[in-house]
BAFI-3210 file (N, C-alpha, C; in Angstrom, 3 decimals, decimal comma, padded with zeros to 6 digits):
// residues 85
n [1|2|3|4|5|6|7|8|9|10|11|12|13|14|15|16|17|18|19|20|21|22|23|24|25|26|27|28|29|30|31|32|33|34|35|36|37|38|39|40|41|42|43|44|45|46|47|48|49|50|51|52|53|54|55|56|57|58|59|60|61|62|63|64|65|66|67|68|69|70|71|72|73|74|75|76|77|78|79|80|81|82|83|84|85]
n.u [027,813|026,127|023,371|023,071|021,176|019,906|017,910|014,843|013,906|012,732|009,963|006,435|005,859|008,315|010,897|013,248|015,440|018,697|021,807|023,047|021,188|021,152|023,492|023,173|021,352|022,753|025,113|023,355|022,950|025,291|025,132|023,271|023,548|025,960|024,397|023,148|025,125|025,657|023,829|023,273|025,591|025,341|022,882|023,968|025,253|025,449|024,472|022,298|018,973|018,197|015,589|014,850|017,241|016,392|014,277|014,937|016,122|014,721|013,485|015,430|015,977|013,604|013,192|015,409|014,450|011,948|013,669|015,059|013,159|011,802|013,648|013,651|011,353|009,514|006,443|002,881|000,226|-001,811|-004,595|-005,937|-008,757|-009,076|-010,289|-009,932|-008,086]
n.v [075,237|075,168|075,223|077,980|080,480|083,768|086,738|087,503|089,683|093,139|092,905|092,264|088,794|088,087|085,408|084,214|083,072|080,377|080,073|079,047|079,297|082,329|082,823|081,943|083,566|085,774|085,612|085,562|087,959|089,111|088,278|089,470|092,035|092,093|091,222|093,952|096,080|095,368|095,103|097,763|098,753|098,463|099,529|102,337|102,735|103,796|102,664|100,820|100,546|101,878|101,715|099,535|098,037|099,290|097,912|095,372|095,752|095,927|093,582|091,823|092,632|092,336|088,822|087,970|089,134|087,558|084,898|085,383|085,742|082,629|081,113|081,858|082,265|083,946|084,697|084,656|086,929|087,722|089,354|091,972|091,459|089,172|085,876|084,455|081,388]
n.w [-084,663|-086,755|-085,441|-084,424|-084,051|-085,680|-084,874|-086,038|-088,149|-086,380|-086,861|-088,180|-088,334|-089,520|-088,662|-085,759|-087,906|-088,673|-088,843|-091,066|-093,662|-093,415|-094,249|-096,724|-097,855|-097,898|-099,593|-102,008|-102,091|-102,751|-104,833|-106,246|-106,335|-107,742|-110,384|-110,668|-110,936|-113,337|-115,047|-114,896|-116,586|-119,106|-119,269|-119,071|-121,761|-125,057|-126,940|-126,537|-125,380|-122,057|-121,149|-121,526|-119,576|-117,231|-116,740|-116,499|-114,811|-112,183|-112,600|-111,634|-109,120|-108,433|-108,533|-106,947|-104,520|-104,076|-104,020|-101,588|-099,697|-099,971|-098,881|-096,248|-095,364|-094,822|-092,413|-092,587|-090,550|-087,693|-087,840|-086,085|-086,248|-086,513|-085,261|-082,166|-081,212]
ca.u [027,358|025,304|021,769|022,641|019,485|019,680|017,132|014,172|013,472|011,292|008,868|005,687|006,153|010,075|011,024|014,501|016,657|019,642|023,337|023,178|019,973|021,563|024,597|022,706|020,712|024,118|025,527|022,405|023,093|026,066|025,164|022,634|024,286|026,723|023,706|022,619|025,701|026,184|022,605|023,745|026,742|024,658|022,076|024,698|025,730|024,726|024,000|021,441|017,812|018,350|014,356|014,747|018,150|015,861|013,123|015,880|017,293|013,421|012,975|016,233|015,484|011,942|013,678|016,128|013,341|011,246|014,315|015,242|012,006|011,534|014,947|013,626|009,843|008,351|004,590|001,490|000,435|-002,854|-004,714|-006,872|-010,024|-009,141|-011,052|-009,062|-008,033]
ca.v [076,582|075,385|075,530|079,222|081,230|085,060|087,035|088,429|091,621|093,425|092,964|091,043|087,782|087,464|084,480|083,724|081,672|079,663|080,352|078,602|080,676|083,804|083,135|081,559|084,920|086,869|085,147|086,169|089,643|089,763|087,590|090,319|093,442|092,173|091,238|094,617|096,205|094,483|095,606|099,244|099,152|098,163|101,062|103,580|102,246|104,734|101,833|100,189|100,731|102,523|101,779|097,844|097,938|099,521|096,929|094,040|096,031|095,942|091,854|091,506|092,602|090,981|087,774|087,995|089,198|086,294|083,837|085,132|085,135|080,887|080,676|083,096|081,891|084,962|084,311|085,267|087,363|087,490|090,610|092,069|091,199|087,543|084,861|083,949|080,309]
ca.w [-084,931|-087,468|-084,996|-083,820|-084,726|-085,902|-084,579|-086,901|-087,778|-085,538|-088,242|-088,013|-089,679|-089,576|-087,614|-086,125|-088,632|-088,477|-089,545|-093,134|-094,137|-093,453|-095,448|-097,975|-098,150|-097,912|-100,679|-103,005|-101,897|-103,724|-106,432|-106,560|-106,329|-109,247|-111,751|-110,935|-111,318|-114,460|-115,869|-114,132|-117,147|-120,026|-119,342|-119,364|-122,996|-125,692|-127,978|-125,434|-124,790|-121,094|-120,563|-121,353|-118,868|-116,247|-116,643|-116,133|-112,910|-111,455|-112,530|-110,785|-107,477|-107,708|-108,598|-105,588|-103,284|-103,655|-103,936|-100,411|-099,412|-100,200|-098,061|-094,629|-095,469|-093,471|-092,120|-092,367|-089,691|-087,739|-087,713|-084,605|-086,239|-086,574|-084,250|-081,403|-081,058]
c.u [026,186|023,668|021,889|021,871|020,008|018,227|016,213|014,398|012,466|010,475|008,237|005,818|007,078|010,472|012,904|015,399|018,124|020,605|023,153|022,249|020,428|022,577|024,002|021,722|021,547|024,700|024,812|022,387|023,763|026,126|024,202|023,012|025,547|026,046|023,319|023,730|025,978|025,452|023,115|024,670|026,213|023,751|022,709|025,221|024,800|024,231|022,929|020,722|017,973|016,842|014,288|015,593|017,243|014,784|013,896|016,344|015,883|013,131|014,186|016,185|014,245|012,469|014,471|015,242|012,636|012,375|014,988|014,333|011,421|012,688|014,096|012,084|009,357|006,693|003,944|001,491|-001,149|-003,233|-006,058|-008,655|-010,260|-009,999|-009,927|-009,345|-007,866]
c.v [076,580|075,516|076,745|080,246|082,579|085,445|087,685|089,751|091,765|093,465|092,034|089,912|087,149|086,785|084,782|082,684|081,695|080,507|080,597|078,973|081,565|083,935|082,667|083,187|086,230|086,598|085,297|087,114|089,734|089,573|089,134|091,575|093,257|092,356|092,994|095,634|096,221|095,143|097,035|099,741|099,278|099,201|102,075|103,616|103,218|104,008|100,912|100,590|101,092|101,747|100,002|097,773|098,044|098,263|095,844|094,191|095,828|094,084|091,297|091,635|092,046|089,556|087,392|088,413|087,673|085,109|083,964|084,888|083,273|080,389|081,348|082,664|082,495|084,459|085,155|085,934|087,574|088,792|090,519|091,559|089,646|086,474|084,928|082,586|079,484]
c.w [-085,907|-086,802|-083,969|-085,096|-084,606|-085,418|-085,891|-087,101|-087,173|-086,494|-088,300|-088,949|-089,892|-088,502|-087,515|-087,481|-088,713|-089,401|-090,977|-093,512|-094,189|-094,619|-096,812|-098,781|-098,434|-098,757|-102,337|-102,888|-103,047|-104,668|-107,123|-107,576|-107,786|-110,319|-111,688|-111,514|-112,930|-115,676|-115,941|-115,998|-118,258|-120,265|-119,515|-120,899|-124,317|-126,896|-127,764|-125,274|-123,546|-120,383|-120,139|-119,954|-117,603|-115,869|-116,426|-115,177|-112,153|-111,463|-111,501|-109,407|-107,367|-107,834|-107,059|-104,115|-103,087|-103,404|-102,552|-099,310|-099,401|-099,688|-096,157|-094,706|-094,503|-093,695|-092,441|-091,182|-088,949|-087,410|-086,280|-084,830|-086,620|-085,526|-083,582|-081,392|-082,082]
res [x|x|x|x|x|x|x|x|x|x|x|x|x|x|x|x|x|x|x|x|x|x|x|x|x|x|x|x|x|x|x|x|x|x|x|x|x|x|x|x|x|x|x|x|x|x|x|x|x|x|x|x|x|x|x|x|x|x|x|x|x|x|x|x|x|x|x|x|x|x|x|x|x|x|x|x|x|x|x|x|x|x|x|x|x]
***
């Protein structure tokens, strides 16, 4: 099972990839979704900077974007005014 391929997103750029990519990308979801969570609890804290909290929930999803991004390594894409060939 490990060389069945997921389909892209219809989205220029996004290739099929394999099983263990996906879960490896599904597994940083939730790692995700906890740190943010986590940050989420800390901002509500009336003893806590709210603005810093927010600025650590924004590095967090850019962190996890690119780190699924360097797992799914979407392309480049060629545009209509490119050369052919």
């Amino acid at each position: 099972m490990a060389d069945e391929k997921h389909q892209g997103l219809p989205v220029s750029g996004y290739l099929p990839q394999g099983a263990d990519k996906v879960a490896v990308v599904n597994a940083n979801k939730l790692l995700e979704e906890q740190c943010i969570r986590a940050a989420e609890a800390i901002q509500k804290r009336e003893d806590c900077d709210p603005r810093m909290a927010a600025l650590a929930i924004t590095g967090l999803q850019q962190a996890f974007m690119w780190l699924n991004r360097a797992v799914f390594q979407p392309a480049r894409i060629k545009l209509p005014e490119d050369k052919q060939g």
